[in-house]
C-alpha positions in Angstrom: 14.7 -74.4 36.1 12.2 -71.8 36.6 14.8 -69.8 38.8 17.3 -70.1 36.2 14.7 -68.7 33.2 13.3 -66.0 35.1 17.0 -64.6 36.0 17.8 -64.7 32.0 14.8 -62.9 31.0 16.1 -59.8 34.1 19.5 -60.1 32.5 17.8 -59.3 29.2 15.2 -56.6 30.0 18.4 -54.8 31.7 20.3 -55.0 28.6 18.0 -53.5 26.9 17.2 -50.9 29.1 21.0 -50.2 29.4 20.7 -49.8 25.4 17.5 -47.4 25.2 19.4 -45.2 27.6 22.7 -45.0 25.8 21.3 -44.7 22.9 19.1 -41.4 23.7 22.3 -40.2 25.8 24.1 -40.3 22.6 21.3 -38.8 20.3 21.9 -35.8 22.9 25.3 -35.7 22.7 25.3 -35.4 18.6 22.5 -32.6 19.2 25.0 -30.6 21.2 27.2 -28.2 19.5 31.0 -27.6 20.9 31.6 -23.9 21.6 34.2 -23.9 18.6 31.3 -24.8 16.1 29.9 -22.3 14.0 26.6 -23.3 15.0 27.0 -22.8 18.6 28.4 -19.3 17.9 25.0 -18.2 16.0 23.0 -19.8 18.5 24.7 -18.4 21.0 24.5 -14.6 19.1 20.4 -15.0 18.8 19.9 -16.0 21.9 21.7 -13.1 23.5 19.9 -10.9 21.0 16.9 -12.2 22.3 17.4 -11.8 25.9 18.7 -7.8 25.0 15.8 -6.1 23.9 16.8 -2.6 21.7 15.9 0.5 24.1 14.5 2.4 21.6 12.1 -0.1 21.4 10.4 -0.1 24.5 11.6 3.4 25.3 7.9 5.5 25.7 8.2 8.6 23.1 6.7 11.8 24.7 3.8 13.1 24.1 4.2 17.4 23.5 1.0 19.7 24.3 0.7 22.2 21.3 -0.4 25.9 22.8 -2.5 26.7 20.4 -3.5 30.3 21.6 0.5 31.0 20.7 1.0 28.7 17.5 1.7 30.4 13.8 0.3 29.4 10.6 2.0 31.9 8.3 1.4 31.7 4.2 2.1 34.3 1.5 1.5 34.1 -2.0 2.1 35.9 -5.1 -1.0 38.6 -5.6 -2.2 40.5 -8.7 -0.8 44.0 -6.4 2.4 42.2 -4.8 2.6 40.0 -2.2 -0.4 38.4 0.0 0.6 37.3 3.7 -2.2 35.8 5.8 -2.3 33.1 8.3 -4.4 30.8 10.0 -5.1 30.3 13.6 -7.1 27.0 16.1 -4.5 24.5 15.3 -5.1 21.6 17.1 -2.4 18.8 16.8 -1.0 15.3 18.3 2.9 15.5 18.4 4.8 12.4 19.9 8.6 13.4 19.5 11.9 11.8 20.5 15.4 13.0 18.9 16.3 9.5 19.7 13.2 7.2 18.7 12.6 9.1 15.3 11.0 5.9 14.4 8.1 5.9 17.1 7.4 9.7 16.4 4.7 11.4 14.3 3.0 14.5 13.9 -1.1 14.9 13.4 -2.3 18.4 13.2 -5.2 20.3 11.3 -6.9 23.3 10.9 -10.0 25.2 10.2 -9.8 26.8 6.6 -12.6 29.2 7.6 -10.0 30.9 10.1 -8.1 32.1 7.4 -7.2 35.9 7.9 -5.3 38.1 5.4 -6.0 41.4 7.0 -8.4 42.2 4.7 -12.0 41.1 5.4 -13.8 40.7 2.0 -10.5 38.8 0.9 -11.0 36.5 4.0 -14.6 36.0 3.3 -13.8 35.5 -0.7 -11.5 33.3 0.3 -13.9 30.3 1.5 -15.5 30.2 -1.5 -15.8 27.0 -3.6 -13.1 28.5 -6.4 -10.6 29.0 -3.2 -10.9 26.9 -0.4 -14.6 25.7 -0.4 -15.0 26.0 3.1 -18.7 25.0 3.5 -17.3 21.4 2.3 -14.1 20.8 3.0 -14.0 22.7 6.8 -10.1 21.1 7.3 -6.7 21.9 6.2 -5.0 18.2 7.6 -1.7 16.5 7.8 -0.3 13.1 8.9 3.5 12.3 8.7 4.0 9.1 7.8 7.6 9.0 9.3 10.3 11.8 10.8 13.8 11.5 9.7 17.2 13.1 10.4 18.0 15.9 8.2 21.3 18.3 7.9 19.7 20.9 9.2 17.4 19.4 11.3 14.8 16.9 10.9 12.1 16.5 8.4 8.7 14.9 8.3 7.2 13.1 5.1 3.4 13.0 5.4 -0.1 13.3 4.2 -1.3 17.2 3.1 -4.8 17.5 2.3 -6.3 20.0 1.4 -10.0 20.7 -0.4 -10.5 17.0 -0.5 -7.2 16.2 -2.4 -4.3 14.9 -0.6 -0.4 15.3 -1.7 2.4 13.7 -0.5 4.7 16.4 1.2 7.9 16.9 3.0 8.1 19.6 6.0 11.8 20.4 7.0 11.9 21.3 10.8 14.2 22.2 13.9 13.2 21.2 17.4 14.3 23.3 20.4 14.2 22.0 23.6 14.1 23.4 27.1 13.6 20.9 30.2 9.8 20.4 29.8 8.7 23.1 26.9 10.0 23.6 23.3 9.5 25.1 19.9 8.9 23.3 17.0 9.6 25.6 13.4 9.2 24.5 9.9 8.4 25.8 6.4 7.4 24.6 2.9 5.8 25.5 -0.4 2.8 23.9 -1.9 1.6 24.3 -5.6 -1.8 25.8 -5.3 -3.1 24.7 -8.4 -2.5 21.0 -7.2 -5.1 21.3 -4.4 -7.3 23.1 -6.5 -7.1 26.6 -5.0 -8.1 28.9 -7.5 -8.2 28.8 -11.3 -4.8 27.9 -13.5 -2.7 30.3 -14.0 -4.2 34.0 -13.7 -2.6 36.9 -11.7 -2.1 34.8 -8.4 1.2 33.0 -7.8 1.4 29.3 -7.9 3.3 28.6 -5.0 2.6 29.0 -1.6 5.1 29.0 1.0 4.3 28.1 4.4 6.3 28.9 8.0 5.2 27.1 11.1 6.4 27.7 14.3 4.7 25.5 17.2 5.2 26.0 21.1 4.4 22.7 23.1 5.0 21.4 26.8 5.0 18.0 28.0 
C-alpha cells in the first residue's frame, strides 16, 4: 500500500513538472517573432543600428593652430573724409574643423580692442574711448559659433559677436583651403555699429562695418 501511494504521488509531481516546462516553452515560443513579421524586421533594423555606430560620430575633429603673427583683422568704415580702413592684430583663437563632421566643429576666437590701428595714431588712441570702443572696460572683441553649416559658396558659421558688452547674433560666410597639414581660413561680414554702441547715431561716420578675415592655421 505504501509502495503503491508513494509511486502515485512521483507520477503526479512529474506531471506537473512536465506541465511547468511546456508551458514556459510555449510562453517562449509566442514571444518569438517569425522573420516574415513586421516586428522582427524592426527589431532586427534597431539592433543593427545599434551595433553600427555613425562614423561621424566618433570620428575625432581636428584641432587647427591659428598663426597669429600672420592672421588679418581687416575693417573699413564710412568716414566724414572718405573711407577708414584699419585693422586689428593678437588674435587668439580655438578652431576645431572637419568638412565632413560640420556638426562637431566650432570656432572661438577674440581680440584685444586696444590693438586697433588705423594708421593714424591720435585716431587709434581716440578710438578706445568710452564713445568708441571703451577699451578700459570692455578689453575684448569675442565670438563663439554656435554651429558651422554648408553654404554655396562655402561654409558659414552662425555665432555669438560681442562687442562693448553687447552681444549680437551673427552669421560669418567662409571658405576653407586645405593643404596636407596647413590651411587658410577667409571670411567677411558687416556689422551695424550703432548696434554695439560704437559711436553716437547717425553723424558723419558710416553705419556699417565690413569686416575681412583671413586666418592661416596648422594642425
Amino acid at each position: 500500500m505504501k509502495t503503491s501511494w508513494s509511486m502515485k504521488k512521483i507520477c503526479f509531481l512529474s506531471f506537473v513538472l512536465l506541465f511547468i516546462v511546456s508551458c514556459s516553452g510555449a510562453a517562449e515560443k509566442k514571444n518569438e517573432l517569425k522573420p516574415d513579421e513586421p516586428g522582427a524586421k524592426a527589431r532586427k533594423e534597431t539592433s543593427a543600428k545599434k551595433a553600427t555606430p555613425d562614423p561621424a560620430e566618433k570620428k575625432e575633429v581636428p584641432k587647427w593652430n591659428v598663426n597669429a603673427a600672420a592672421a588679418q583683422i581687416k575693417f573699413s568704415v564710412k568716414g566724414p573724409f572718405g573711407t577708414v580702413d584699419g585693422g586689428l592684430s593678437g588674435l587668439k583663437s580655438t578652431i576645431l574643423f572637419d568638412k565632413d563632421n560640420l556638426a562637431g566643429s566650432s570656432i572661438r576666437a577674440s581680440t584685444d580692442p586696444k590693438t586697433i590701428s588705423t594708421g593714424i595714431k591720435l585716431r587709434n588712441k581716440d578710438l578706445q574711448k568710452e564713445k568708441f570702443f571703451n577699451s578700459d572696460k570692455y578689453s575684448l572683441i569675442s565670438f563663439q559659433s554656435d554651429k558651422i553649416q554648408k553654404s554655396a559658396t562655402g561654409y558659414k558659421a552662425i555665432g555669438d559677436l560681442t562687442i562693448k558688452g553687447v552681444t549680437k547674433k551673427v552669421e560669418i560666410p567662409f571658405t576653407f583651403t586645405e593643404k596636407t597639414n596647413a590651411g587658410v581660413f577667409k571670411g567677411n561680414f558687416s556689422i551695424q555699429r550703432e548696434d554695439y554702441g560704437i559711436g553716437k547715431q547717425g553723424g558723419s561716420i558710416g553705419s556699417k562695418i565690413s569686416i575681412e578675415l583671413e586666418v592661416p592655421v596648422t594642425k
